[in-house]
VEXVO-974852 format. One record per residue (C-alpha): x, y, z. Coordinates in Angstrom, 1 decimal, padded with zeros to 4 digits. Layout:
N
X/Y/Z
X/Y/Z $
...
END
This chain:
171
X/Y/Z
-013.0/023.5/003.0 $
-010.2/020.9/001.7 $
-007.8/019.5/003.7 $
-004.5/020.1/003.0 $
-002.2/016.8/004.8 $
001.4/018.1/004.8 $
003.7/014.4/004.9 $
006.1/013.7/007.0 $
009.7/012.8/006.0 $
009.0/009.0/006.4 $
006.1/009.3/004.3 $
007.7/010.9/001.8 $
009.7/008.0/001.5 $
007.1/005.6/001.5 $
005.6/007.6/-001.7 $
009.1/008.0/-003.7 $
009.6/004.2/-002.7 $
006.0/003.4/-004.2 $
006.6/005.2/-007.0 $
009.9/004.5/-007.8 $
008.7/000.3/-007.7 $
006.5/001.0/-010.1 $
008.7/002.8/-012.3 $
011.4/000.3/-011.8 $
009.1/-002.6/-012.5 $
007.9/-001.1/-016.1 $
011.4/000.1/-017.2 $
012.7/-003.6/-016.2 $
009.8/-005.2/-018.1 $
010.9/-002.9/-021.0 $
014.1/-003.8/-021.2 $
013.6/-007.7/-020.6 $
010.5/-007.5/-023.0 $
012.4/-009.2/-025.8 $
013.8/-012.3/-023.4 $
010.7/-013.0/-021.5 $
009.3/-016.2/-022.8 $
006.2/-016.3/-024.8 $
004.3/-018.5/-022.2 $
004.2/-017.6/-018.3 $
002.7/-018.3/-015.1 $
-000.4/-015.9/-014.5 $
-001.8/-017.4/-011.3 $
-000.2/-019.2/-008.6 $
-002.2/-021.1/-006.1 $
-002.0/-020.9/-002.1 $
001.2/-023.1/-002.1 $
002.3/-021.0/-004.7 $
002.7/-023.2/-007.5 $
001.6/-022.0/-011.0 $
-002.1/-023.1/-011.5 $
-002.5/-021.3/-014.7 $
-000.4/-020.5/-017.5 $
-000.9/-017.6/-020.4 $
001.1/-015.4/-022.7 $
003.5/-012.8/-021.9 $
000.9/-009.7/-022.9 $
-001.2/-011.1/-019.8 $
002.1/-009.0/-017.7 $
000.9/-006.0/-019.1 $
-002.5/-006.2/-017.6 $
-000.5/-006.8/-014.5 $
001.6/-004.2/-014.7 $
-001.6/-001.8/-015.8 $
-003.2/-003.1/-012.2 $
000.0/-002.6/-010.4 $
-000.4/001.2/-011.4 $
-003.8/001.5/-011.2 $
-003.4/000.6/-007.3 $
-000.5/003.0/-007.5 $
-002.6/005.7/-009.2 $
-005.8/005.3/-006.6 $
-004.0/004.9/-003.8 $
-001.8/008.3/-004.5 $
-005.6/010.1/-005.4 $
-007.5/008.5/-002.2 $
-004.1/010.2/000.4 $
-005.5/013.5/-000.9 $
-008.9/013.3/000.3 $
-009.1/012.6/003.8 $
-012.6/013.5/004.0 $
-013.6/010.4/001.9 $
-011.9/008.2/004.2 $
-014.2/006.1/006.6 $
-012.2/006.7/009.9 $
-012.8/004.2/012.5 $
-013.1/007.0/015.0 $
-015.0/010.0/015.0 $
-013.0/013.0/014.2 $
-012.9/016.3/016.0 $
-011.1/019.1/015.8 $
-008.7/017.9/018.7 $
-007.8/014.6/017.5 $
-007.9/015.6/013.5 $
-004.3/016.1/012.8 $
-003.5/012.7/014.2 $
-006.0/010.8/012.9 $
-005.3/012.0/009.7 $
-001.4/011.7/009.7 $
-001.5/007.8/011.6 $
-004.3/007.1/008.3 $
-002.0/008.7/005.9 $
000.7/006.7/007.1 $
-000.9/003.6/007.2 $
-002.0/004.4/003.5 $
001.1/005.0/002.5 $
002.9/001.7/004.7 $
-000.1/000.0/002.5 $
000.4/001.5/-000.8 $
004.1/000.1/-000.7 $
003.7/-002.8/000.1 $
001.2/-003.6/-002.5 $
003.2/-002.3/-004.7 $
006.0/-004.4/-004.0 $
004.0/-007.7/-004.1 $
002.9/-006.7/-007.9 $
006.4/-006.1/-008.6 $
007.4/-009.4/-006.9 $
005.0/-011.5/-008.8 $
005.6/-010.0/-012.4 $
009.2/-011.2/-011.7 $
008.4/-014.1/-010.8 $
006.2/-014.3/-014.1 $
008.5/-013.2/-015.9 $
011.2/-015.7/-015.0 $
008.9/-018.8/-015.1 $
009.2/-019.9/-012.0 $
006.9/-021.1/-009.0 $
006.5/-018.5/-005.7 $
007.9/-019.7/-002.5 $
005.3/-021.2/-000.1 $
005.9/-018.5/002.4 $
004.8/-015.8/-000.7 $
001.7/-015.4/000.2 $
001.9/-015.4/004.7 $
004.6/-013.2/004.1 $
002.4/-010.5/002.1 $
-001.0/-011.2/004.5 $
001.4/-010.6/007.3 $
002.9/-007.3/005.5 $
-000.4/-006.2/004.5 $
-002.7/-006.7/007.6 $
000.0/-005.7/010.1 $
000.5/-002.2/009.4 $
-003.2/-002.2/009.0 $
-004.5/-003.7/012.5 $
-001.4/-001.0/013.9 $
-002.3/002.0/012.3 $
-006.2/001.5/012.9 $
-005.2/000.4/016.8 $
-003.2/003.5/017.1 $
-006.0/005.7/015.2 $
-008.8/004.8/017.9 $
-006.4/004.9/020.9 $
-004.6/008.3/020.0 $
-008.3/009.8/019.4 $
-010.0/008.5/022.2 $
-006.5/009.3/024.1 $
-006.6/013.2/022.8 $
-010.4/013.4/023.4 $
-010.5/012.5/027.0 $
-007.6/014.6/027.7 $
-009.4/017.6/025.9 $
-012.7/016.9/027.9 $
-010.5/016.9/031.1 $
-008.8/020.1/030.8 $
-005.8/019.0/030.7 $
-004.4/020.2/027.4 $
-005.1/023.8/028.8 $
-002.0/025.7/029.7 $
001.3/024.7/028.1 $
END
């Protein structure tokens, strides 16, 4: 039997905002395609100076990966069964789970998203990232992530024992 997830209104947002970086991101590129130099930074190290330089096709394979992580991301939210849960799920604490994961995916989704987007700019203008860059996107990253997956194993564990104890009888 498939799961069908319903999303909620904020992660319907998430998913439009996702999408609509992506989109924004290529159709910019587009448009700039003709005043982008032909030599940009492709790699920026920890302090996020520019380590490596390349031509301006090398954005492309970016922008391909950026979409890619779009594209996966978008096919993995349909399939909740393929997701490795940190919690064991039951027919009691199943909705949750799954909507505080789908969440979380989408939180995750965005913000890589965003970071591709970030860093082809900052390609495409030639220019080094800030040394905060990279904290800034570990923080944005593993936040939502150590949240969601806290909030996944308490709610279950929470719903379980109160299933267990009766006390979701009655209403």
């Amino acid at each position: 039997m498939k799961e069908k997830l319903t999303y909620t209104t904020g992660q319907k947002v998430m998913e439009i905002l996702s999408l609509a970086v992506v989109v924004l991101t290529a159709l910019w590129m587009l448009i700039s395609w003709s005043g982008i130099p032909d030599k940009i930074p492709t790699h920026f190290g920890f302090s996020g100076e520019v380590d490596s330089w390349g031509s301006k096709s090398s954005l492309l394979v970016f922008l391909a990966i950026e979409a890619g992580v779009y594209l996966l991301l978008t096919m993995v939210n349909r399939f909740p069964k393929i997701w490795n849960m940190p919690v064991e799920v039951t027919q009691k604490n199943r909705d949750f789970v799954y909507r505080t994961t789908l969440t979380m995916l989408c939180v995750v989704k965005l913000v890589i998203v965003s970071w591709f987007a970030w860093i082809l700019r900052v390609s495409m203008a030639q220019k080094n990232l800030s040394g905060w860059a990279l904290p800034v996107f570990l923080l944005a990253l593993f936040g939502p992530l150590i949240y969601y997956l806290v909030k996944c194993v308490k709610g279950a564990k929470l719903l379980d024992a109160m299933e267990e104890s009766g006390q979701d009888r009655g209403a």
